[in-house]
Structure formats: structure tokens, C-alpha cells
C-alpha positions as CSV (number, residue, x, y, z in Angstrom):
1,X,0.0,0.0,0.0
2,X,1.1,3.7,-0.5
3,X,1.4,5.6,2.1
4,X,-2.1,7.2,2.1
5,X,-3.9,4.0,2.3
6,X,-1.7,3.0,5.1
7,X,-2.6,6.8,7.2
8,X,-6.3,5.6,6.2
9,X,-5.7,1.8,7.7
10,X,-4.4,3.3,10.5
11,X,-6.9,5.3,11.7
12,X,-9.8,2.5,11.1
13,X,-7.5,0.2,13.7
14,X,-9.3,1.6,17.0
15,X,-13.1,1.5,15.7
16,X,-12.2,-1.9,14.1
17,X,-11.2,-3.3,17.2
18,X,-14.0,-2.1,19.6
19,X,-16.4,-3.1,16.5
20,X,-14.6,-6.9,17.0
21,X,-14.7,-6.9,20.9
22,X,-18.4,-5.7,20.6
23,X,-19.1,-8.9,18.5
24,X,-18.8,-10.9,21.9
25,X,-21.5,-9.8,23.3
26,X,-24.0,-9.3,20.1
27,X,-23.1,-13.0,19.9
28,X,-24.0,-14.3,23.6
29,X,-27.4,-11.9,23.5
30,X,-28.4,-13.9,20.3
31,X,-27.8,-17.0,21.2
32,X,-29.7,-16.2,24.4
33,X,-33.6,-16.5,24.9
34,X,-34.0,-13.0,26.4
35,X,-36.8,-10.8,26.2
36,X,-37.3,-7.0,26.7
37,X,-34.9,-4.3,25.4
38,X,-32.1,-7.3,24.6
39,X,-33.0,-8.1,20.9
40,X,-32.8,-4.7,20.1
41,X,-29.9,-4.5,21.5
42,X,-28.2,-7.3,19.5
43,X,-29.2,-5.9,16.4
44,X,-28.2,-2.4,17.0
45,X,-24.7,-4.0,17.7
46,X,-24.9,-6.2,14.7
47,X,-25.7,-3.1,12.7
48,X,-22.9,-1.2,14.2
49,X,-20.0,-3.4,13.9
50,X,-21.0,-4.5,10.4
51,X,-21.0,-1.2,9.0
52,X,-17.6,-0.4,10.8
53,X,-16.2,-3.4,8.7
54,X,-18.4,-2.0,5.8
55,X,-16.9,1.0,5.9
56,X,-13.3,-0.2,6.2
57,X,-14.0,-2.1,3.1
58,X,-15.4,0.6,0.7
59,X,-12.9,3.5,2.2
60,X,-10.0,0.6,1.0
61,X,-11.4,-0.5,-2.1
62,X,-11.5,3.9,-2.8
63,X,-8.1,4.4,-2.4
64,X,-5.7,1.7,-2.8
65,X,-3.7,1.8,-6.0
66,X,-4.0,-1.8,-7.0
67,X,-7.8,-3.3,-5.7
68,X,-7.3,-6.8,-6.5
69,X,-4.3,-7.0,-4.6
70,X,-5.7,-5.8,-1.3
71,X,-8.8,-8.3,-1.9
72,X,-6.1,-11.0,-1.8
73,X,-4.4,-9.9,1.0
74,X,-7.6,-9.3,3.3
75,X,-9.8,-12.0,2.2
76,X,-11.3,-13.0,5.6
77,X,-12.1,-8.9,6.0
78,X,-13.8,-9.6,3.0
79,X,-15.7,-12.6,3.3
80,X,-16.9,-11.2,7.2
81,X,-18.2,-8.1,5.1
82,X,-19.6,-9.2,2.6
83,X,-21.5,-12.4,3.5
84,X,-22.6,-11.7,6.8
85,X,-25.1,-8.9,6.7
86,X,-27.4,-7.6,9.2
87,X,-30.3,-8.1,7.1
88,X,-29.8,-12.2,6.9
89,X,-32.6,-13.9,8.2
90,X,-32.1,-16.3,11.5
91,X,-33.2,-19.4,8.7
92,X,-29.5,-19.0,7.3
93,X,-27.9,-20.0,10.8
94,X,-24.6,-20.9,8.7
95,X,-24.2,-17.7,7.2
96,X,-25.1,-15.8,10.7
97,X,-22.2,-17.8,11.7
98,X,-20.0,-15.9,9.4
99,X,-20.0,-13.0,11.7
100,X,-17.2,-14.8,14.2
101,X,-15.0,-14.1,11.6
102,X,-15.4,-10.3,12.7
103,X,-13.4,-11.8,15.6
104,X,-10.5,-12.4,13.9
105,X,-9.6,-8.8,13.7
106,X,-8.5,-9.3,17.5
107,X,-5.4,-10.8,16.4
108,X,-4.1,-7.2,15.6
109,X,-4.1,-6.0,18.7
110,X,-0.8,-6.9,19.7
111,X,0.9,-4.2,17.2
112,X,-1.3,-1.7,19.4
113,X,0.1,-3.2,22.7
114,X,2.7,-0.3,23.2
115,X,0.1,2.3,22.5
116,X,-2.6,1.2,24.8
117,X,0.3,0.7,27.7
118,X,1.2,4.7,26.9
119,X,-0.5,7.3,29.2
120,X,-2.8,8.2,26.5
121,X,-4.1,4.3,26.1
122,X,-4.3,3.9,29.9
123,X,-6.5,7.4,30.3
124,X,-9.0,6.1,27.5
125,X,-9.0,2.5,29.3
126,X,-9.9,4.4,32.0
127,X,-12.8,6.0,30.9
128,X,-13.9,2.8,29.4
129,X,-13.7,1.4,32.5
130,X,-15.6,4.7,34.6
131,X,-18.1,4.4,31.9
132,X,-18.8,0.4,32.3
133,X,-19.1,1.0,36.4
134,X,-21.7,3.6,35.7
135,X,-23.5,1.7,32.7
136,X,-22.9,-1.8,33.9
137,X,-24.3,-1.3,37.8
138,X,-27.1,0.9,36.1
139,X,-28.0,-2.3,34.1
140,X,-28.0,-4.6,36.5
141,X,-30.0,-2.9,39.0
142,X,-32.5,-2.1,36.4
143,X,-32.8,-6.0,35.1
144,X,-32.1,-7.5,39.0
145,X,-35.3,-5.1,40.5
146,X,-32.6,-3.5,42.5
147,X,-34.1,-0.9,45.1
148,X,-31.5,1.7,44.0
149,X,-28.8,2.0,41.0
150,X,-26.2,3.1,43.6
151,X,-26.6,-1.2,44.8
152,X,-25.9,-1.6,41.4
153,X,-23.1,0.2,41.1
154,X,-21.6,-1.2,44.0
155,X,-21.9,-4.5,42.3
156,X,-20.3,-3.8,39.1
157,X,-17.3,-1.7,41.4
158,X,-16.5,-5.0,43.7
159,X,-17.1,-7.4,39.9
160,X,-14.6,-4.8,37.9
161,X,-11.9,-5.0,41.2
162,X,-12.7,-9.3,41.3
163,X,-13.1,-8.4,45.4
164,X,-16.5,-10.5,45.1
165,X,-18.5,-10.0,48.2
166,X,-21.4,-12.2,47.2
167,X,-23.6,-9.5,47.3
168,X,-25.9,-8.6,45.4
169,X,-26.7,-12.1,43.9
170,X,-27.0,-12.7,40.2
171,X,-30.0,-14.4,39.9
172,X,-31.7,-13.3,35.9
173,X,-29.9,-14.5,32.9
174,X,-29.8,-10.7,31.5
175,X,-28.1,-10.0,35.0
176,X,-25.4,-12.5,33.8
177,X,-24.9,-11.3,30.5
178,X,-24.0,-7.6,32.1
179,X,-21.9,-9.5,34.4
180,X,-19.3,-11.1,32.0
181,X,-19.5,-7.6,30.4
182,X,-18.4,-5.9,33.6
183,X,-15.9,-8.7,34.5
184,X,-14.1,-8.7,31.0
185,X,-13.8,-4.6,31.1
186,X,-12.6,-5.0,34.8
187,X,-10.0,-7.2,34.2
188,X,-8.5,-5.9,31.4
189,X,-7.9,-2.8,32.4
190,X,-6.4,-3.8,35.6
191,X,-4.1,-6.2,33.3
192,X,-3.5,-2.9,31.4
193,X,-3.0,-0.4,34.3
194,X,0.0,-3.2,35.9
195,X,1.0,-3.9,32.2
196,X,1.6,0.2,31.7
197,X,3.8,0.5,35.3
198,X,5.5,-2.5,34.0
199,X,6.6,-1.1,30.6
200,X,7.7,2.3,32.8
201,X,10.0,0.4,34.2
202,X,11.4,-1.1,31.6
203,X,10.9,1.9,29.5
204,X,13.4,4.0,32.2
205,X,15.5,1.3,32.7
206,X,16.0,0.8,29.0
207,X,16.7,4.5,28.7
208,X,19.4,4.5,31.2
209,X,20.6,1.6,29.6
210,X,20.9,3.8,26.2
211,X,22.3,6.5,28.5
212,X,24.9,4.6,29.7
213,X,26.1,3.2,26.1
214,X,25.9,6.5,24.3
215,X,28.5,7.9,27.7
216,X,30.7,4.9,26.5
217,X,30.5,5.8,23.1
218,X,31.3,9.5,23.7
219,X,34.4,8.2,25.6
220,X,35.6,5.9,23.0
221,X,35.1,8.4,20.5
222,X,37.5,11.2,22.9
223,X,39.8,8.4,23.4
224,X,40.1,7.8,19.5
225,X,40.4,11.7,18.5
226,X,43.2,11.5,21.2
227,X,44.9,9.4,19.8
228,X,44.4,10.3,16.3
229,X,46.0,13.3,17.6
230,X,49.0,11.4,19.0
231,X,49.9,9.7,15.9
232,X,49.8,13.1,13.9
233,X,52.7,14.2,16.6
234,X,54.3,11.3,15.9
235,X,54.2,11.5,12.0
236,X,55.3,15.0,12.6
237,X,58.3,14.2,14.7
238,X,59.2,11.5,12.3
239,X,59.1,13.7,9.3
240,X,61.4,16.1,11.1
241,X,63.8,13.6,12.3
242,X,64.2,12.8,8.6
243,X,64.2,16.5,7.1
244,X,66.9,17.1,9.5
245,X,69.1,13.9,8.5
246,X,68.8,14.3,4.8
């Protein structure tokens, strides 16, 4: 690719990767015999993270120089967009199933690893996670017949930190559903929050490494330009010694 359709794969990264983690749940609501606001839910999210993938696909196909060679190269991309609409009926079960292949765009989150362990990656993990307390508790005290959301939110708080009083109980299969929401947010942005100290460390310690070898380098170049200057004194002094004998 040239190097505008690489700026232009760059920025759909992100949304393509929240549009793939957001396929996990899409998937357990419709495979789930829930009732209420839940089937709306699923297609919304069905809707959304196809047209994320749609709109990779025709942005791509707009501006890369040589078309066929990017449909080679991105086939499952493709094939996820393509033949696994929103607007399939639930009769073509084996077609619906085409939309795990959304999943696979999970596999390219390790190339984002250093950005999401930066301070920038950690702040909007943050808010992700602030959001989910707030959301996630609201939820589950509005599908558990909770007395107030603040029991809610207490809830999701002790899920997201894995402290796990026992209290509230889970009891409703839409109270579950919220709950492995809650959990995965939780725990990935803990992992990501010890992750980002981690690389500090070996951030600082790899700079002081690069510290110390450019301080060696500077004193083997001083030692060199010494003695560079040494042997000019010497090839002076020779060529003296031999002016004066001739």
C-alpha cells in the first residue's frame, strides 16, 4: 500500500477493534432466549460493527492503488463483510455464523500493545472502565429489581476490582450477561494499568541503559580523537627527524 492508504488503515484500527470486541456480546445476547430491550440491543450492535467493517471495506477498495491485490491480501475482511449482513434472516444460521470471523480482527491488537500501555491508552482505558461501572451497575439494577442504581453500582465496582463479596446475587440470565461484560472490562484494564507500570519500568531502565552506552560511546570516541592526535605528533616528529638527517 502507499502511504495514504496506510494513514487511512491506521486510523480504522481503533473502531475496528472495539467493532470486534463488541461482536462478543452481540453473539452471547443472540444466542440467548432473552426478552425485553435485549433483541434490540443485538441488532443495534450487529448493525454497528458490520457497517464499521463495511466502511473499512469501501474506504480501502476507494483508495488503494492496485484493488485486486488488497482483496487478496484481506480475504477474511472480505468474506466477514460481505456475507454476513445484518439483514440475513435467522433461517440462514450458517451464514449468521460468518460473523465470528469479525473476531479475527482481535489478532491485531498486539501491534497496538505499546500504544494502549502509553498514558494516553491507559486514560482512555480508564474512561472505558468509569463508563462500564456507571452503565454496567445501572443495568444490573434495572434487570435485578434492585431498590436503587447506587446497589448496582456497587456491584459492578467489587465485579470490575474481582473483590466478590457475594452481594448482590445474580440471579436473571440478562443479570449474567451484564456480568461477564463488567468482569471482562474489569479485568482488562487492571491487566492494562499493571502492564503500563511495568513497561515504565522497563521503559526507564532501557533509557538509562541507552544512557549509559551513548557515555561509553562518547568516551571511545574522545579516546580515539586523542589518539588520532597522537599519531599526527608522531608522523610529525618523524618527518622532522628525517628532514633534519637528509
Amino acid at each position: 500500500m502507499d502511504a495514504r492508504s496506510e494513514r487511512w488503515a491506521r486510523r480504522f484500527e481503533l473502531p475496528l477493534l472495539i467493532a470486534a470486541f463488541l461482536v462478543i456480546p452481540m453473539l452471547i445476547i443472540d444466542q440467548s432466549d432473552l426478552d425485553g430491550p435485549w433483541p434490540a440491543i443485538e441488532t443495534i450492535l450487529d448493525w454497528g460493527t458490520w457497517l464499521v467493517f463495511f466502511a473499512e471495506l469501501v474506504v480501502m477498495l476507494a483508495i488503494v492503488p492496485d484493488r485486486r491485490r488488497w482483496l487478496r491480501e484481506h480475504p477474511i475482511d472480505v468474506i466477514a463483510t460481505v456475507f454476513s449482513p445484518p439483514v440475513l434472516p435467522a433461517s440462514l444460521a450458517a451464514a449468521r455464523l460468518l460473523r465470528l470471523l469479525r473476531l479475527l480482527r482481535l489478532l491485531r491488537v498486539a501491534p497496538l500493545a505499546r500504544t494502549a500501555f502509553s498514558l494516553e491508552g491507559v486514560r482512555y482505558a480508564a474512561l472505558l472502565a468509569f463508563l462500564t461501572l456507571i452503565a454496567g451497575g445501572t443495568a444490573f439494577a434495572t434487570v435485578e429489581h434492585r431498590t436503587s442504581e447506587w446497589e448496582g453500582i456497587w456491584w459492578a465496582a467489587q465485579t470490575m476490582t474481582t473483590v466478590g463479596y457475594g452481594d448482590p446475587e445474580v440471579v436473571t440470565l440478562g443479570g449474567r450477561i451484564i456480568a461477564i461484560a463488567v468482569m471482562v472490562v474489569g479485568i482488562g484494564f487492571g491487566t492494562l494499568l499493571v502492564g503500563a507500570i511495568a513497561e515504565r519500568f522497563v521503559v526507564r531502565d532501557f533509557e538509562q541503559e541507552e544512557q549509559r552506552d551513548a557515555s561509553e560511546a562518547a568516551r571511545l570516541r574522545e579516546q580515539v580523537a586523542a589518539l588520532d592526535v597522537r599519531l599526527e605528533r608522531i608522523e610529525e616528529a618523524l618527518a622532522e627527524l628525517a628532514r633534519r638527517r637528509s
